[in-house]
N, C-alpha and C positions, 0 to 999 in steps of 0.2 A: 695632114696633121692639124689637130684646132686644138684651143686651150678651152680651160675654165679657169674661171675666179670667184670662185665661193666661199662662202664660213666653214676653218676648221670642221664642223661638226657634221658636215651636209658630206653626204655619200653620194662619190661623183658618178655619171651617168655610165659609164666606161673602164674599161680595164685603163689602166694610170700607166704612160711612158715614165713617166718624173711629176718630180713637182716640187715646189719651191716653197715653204712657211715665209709668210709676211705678218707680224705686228706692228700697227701704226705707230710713230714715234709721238705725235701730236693729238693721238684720239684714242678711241673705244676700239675701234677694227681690227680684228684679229681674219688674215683670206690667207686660201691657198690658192697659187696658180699650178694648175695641174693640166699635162698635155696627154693628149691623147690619140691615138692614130685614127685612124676615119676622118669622116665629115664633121663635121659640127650640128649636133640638135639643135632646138630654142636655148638661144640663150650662149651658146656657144662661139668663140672667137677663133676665124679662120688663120692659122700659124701664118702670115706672110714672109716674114722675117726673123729668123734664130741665128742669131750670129754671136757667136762665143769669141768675143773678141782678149780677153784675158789669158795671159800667163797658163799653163797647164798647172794643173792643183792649187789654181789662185782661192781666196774665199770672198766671196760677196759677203760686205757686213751690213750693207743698205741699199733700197730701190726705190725709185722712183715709178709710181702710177702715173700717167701720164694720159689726161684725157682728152680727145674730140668728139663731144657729142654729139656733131654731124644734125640733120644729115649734111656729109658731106658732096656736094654736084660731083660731077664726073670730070670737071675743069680741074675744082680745088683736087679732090682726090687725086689726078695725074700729074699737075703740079708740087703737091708734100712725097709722092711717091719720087718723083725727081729730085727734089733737094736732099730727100732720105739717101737717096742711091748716090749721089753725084757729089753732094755738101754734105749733109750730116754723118755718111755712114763713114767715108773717108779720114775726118775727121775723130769720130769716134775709136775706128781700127791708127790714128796714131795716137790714142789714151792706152793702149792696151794693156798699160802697165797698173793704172787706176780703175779702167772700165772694165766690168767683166763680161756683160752680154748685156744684148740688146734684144728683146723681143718685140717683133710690133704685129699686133694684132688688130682682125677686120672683121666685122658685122656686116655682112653685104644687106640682109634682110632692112637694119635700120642706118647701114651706110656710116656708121661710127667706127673711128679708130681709138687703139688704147694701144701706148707702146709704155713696155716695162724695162729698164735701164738700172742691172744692178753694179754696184762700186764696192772698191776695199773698204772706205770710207765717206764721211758724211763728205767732210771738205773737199774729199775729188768730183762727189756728184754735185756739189753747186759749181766746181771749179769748169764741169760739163756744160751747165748750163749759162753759167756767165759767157765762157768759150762761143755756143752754138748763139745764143743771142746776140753777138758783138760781132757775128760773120758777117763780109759782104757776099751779099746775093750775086749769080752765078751770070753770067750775058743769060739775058731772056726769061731771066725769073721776074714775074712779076707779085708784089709784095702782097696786091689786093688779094690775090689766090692762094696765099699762105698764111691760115689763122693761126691765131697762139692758143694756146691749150684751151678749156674750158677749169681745166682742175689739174690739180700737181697733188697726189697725196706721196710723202715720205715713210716708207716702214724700217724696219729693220729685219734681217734677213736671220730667220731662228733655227732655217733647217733645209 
């Protein structure tokens, strides 16, 4: 499975699994993340992780874009994929009442991640993020090998 994230108005590459409407809460941006079965073309983000951590018939009212724009070495990479799995997803799956999914997405070509994290609300996704920042690191994580985002944009979840 891979995603896309493009402008409402751009017709995606592929027949469309889902897809999720994003309006920035702070800007101009108006993307949809749209998944797709196959591989990923240019420009396409490999699905790593889709974990619907939320409630059944919960509603996501807001998401966070979450960027690394990489590239990321093959250390860092296997070090965020372990805190991902070990610290951040564990974590996340005991929000599940606030959190509703977590997507993380991989560019192997330019070696970028981009992980998307939608909430009932605004206040449960900073209360996520206060959370994951304030965790202590796991025996054997080391801090050098785990960047902090490049970019954090906030939307609102329209559809």
């Amino acid at each position: 499975m891979y995603a896309t994230i493009l402008p409402f108005t751009t017709t995606p590459p592929d027949a469309v699994v889902e897809e999720v409407r994003l309006r920035q809460i702070a800007g101009p941006r108006d993307v949809v993340v749209r998944l797709h079965d196959g591989e990923p073309g240019p420009g396409g983000w490999t699905v790593e992780l889709d974990s619907l951590v939320g409630p059944p018939g919960g509603k996501a009212a807001v998401a966070a874009v979450i960027t690394f724009s990489g590239p990321l070495s093959a250390a860092v990479k296997t070090a965020v994929d372990r805190a991902d799995r070990d610290r951040i997803g564990p974590f996340f799956a005991e929000r599940a009442t606030d959190t509703q999914r977590v997507l993380r997405l991989w560019q192997p070509e330019e070696r970028r991640q981009l992980v998307v994290v939608t909430a009932v609300d605004q206040p449960s996704l900073e209360a996520g993020f206060h959370g994951i920042s304030s965790m202590e690191l796991l025996p054997g994580e080391d801090p050098a090998l785990l960047p902090e985002p490049d970019h954090v944009e906030i939307f609102e979840v329209t559809a």
